[in-house]
DSSP file (Angstrom, degrees, kcal/mol; ACC not computed):
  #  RESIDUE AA STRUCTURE BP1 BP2  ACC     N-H-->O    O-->H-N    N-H-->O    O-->H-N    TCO  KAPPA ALPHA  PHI   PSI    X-CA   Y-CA   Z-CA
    1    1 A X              0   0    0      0, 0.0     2,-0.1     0, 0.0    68,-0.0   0.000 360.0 360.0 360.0 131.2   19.5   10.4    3.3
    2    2 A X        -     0   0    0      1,-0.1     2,-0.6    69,-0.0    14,-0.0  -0.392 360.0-132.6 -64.4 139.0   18.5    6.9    4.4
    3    3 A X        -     0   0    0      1,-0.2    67,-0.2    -2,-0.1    16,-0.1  -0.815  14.1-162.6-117.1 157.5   16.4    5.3    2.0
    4    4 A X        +     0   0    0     65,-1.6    11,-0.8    -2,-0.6    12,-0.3   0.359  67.4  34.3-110.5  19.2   13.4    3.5    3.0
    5    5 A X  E     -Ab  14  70A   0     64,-1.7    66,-1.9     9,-0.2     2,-0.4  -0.885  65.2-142.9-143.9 160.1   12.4    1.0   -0.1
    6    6 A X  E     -Ab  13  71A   0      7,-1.0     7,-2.7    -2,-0.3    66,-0.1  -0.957  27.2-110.6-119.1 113.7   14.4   -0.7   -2.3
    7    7 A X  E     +A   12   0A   0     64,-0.8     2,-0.3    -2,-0.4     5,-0.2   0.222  43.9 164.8 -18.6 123.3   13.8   -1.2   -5.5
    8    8 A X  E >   -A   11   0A   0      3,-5.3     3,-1.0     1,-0.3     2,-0.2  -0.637  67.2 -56.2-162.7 103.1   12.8   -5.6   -6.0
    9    9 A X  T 3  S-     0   0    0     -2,-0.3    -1,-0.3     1,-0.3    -2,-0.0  -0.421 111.4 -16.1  63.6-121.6   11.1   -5.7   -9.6
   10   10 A X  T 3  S+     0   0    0     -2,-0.2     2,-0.3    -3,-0.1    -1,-0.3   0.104 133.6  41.6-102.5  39.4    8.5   -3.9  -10.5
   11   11 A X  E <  S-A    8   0A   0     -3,-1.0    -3,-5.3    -5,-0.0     2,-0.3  -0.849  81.1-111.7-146.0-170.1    7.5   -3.1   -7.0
   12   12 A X  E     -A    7   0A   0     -2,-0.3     2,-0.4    -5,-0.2    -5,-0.2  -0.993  13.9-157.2-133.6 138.7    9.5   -1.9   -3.6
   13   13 A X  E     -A    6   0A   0     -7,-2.7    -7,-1.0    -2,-0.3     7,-0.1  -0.892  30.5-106.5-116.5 153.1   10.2   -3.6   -0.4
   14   14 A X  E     +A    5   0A   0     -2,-0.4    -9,-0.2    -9,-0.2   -10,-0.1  -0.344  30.5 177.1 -77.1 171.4   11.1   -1.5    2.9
   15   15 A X        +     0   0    0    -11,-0.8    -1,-0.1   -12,-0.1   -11,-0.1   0.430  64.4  44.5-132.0 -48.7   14.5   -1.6    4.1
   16   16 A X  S  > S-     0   0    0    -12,-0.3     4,-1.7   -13,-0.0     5,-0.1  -0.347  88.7 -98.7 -95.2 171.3   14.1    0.8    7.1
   17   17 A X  H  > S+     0   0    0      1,-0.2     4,-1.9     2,-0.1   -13,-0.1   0.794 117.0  51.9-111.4  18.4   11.9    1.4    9.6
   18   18 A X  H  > S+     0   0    0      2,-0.2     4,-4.0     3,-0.1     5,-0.3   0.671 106.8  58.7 -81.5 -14.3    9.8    4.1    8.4
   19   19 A X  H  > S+     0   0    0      2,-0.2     4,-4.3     1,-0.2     5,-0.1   0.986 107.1  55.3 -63.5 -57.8    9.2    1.8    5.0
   20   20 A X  H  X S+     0   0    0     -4,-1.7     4,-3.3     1,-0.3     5,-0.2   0.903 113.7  35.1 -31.5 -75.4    7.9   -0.5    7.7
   21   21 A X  H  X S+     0   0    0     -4,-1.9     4,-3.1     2,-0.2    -1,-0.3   0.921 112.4  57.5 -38.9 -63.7    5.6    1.9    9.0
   22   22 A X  H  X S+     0   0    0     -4,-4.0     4,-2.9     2,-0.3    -2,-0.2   0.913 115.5  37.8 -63.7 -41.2    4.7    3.5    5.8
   23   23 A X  H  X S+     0   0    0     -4,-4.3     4,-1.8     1,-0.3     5,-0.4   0.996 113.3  57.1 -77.8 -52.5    3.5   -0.2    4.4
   24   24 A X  H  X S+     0   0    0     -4,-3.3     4,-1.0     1,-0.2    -1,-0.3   0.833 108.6  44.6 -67.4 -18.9    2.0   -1.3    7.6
   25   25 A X  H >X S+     0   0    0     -4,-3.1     3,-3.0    -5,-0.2     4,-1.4   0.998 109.3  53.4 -63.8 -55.0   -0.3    1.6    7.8
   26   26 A X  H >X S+     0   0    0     -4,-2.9     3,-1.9     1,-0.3     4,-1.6   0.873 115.5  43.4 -25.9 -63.9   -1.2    1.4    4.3
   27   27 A X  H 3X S+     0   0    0     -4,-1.8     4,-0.6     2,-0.3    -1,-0.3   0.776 110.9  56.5 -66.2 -24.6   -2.2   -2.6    5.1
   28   28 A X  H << S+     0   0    0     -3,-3.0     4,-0.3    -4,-1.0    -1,-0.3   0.680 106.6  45.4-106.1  14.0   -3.8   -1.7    8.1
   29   29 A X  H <X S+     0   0    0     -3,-1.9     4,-0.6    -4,-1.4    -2,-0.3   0.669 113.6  52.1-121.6  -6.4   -6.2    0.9    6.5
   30   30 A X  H  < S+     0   0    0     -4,-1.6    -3,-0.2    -5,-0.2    -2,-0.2   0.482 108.1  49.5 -69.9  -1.9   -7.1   -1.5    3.7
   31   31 A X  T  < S+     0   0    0     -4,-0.6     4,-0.4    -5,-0.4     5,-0.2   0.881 113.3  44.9 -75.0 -57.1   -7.8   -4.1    6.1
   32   32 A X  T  > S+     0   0    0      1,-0.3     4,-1.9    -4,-0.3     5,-0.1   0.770 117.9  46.3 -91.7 -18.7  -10.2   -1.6    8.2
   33   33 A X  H  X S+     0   0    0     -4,-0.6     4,-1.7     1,-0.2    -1,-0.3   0.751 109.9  51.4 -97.8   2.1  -12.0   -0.3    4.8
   34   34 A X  H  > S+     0   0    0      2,-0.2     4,-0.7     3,-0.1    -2,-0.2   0.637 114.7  46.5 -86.9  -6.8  -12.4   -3.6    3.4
   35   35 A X  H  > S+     0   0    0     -4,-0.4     4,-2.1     2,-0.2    -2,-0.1   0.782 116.0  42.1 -91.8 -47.7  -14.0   -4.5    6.8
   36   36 A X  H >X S+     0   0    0     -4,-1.9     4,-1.1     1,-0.2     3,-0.9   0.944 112.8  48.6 -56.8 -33.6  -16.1   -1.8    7.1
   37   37 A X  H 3X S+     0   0    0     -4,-1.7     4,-0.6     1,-0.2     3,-0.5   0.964 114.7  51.3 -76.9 -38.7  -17.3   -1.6    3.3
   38   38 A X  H 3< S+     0   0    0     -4,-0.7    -1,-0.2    -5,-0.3    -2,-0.2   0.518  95.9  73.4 -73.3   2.1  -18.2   -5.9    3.6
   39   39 A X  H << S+     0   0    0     -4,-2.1    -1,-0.2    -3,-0.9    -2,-0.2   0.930 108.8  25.7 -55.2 -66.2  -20.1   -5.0    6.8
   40   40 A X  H  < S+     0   0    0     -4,-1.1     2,-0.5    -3,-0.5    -2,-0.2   0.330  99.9 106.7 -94.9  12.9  -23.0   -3.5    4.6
   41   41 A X     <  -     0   0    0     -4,-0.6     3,-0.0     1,-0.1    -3,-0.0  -0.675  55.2-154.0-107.4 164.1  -22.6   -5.5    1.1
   42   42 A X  S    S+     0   0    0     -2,-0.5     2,-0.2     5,-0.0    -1,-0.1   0.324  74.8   6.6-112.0   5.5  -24.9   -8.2    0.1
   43   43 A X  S  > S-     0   0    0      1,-0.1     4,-1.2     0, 0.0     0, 0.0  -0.891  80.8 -88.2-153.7-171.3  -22.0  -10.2   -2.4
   44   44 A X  H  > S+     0   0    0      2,-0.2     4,-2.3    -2,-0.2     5,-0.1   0.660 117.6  49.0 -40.3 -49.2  -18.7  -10.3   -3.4
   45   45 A X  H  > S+     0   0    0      1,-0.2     4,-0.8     2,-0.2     5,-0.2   0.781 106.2  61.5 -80.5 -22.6  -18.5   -8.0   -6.3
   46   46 A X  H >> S+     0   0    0      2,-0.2     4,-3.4     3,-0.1     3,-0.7   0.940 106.0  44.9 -58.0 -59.2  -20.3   -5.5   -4.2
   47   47 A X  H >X S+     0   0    0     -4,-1.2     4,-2.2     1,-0.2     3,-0.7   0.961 115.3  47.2 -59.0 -60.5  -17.3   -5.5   -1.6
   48   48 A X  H 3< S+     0   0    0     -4,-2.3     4,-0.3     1,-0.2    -1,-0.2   0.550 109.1  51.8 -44.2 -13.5  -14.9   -5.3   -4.4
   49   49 A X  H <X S+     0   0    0     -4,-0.8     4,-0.5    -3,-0.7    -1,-0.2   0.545 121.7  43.0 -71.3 -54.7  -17.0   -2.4   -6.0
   50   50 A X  H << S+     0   0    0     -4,-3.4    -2,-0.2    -3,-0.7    -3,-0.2   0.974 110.7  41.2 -43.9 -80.9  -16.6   -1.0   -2.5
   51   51 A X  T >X S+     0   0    0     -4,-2.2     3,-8.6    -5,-0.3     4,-1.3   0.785  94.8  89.8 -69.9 -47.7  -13.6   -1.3   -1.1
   52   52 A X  H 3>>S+     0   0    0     -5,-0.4     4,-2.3    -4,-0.3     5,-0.7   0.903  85.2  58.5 -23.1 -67.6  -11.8   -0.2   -5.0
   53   53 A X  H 3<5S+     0   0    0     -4,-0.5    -1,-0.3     1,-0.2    -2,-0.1   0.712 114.9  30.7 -52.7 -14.9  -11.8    3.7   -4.1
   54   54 A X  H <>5S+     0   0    0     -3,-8.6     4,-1.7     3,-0.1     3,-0.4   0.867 118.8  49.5-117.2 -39.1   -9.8    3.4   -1.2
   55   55 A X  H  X5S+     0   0    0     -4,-1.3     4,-1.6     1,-0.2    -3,-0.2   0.544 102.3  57.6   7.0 -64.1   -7.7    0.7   -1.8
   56   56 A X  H  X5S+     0   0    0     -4,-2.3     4,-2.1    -5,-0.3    -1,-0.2   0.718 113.1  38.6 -77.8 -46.1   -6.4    1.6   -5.1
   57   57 A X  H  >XS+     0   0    0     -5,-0.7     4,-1.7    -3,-0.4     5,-0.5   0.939 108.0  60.1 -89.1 -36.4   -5.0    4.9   -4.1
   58   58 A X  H >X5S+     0   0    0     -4,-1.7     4,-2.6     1,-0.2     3,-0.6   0.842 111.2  46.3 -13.7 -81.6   -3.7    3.8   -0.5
   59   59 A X  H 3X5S+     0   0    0     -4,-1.6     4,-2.9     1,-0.3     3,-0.5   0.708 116.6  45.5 -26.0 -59.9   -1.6    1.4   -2.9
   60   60 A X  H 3X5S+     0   0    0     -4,-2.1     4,-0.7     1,-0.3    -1,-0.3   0.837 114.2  47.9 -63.2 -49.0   -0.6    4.6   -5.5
   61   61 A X  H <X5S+     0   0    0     -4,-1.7     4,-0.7    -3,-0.6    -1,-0.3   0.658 114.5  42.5 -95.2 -28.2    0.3    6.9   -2.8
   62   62 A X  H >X<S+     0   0    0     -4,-2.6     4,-1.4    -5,-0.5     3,-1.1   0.978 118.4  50.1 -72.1 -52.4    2.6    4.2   -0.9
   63   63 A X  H 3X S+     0   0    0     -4,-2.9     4,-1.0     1,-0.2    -2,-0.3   0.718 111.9  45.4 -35.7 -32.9    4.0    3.3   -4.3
   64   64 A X  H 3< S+     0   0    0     -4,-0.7    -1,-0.2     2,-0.2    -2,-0.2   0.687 109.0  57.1-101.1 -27.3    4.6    6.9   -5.0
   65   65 A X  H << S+     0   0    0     -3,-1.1    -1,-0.2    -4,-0.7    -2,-0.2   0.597 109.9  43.4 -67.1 -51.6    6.1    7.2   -1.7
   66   66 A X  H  < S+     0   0    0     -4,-1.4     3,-0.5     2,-0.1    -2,-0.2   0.586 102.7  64.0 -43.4 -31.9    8.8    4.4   -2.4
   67   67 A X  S  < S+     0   0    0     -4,-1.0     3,-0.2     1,-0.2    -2,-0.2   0.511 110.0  39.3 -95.5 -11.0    9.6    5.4   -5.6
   68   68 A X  S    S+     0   0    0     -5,-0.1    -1,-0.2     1,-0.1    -2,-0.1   0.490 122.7  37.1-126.0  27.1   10.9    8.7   -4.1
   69   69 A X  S    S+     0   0    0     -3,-0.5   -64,-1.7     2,-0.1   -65,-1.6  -0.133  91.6 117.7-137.7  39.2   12.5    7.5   -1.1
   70   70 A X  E    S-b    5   0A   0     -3,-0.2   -64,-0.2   -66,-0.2     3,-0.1  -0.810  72.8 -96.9-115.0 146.9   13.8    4.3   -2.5
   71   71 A X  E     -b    6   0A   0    -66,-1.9   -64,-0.8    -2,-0.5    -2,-0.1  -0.344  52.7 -99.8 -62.0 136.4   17.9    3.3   -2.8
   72   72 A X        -     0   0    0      1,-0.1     2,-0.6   -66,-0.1    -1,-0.2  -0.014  51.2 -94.9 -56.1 165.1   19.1    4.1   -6.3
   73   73 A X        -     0   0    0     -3,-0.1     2,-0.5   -67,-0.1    -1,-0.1  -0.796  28.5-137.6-100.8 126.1   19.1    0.7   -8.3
   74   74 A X              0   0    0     -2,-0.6    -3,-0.0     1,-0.1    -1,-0.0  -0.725 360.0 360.0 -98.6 132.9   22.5   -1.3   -8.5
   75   75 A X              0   0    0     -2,-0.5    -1,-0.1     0, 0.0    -2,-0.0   0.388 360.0 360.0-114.5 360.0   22.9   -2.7  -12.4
């Protein structure tokens, strides 16, 4: 199996190009709910208040998503 993250601290960068894919969609649906939720907020902590609920699992579910399709770690 090809792996599509590699391990690079505490986080993973893609290697392939479905990692590629995987992360730019992630990025390009926090982009489009952070537009949409700062369309209707009246400050800053409001968008961030906003935005938190989709954001925050995108992130877990790509993480979660590299960590099982990621190249074993060379020690």
């Amino acid at each position: 199996m090809l792996a599509w993250f590699k391990p690079w601290g505490w986080i993973y960068r893609p290697v392939s190009l479905a990692g590629w894919l995987a992360t730019l969609l992630t990025l390009v649906f926090c982009i489009q709910a952070f537009i949409a939720v700062d369309r209707h907020s009246h400050s800053a902590s409001d968008t961030l208040y906003g935005i938190f609920p989709f954001v925050v699992p995108a992130l877990m579910v790509l993480n979660w998503l590299a960590s099982k399709t990621a190249a074993p770690a060379k020690r």
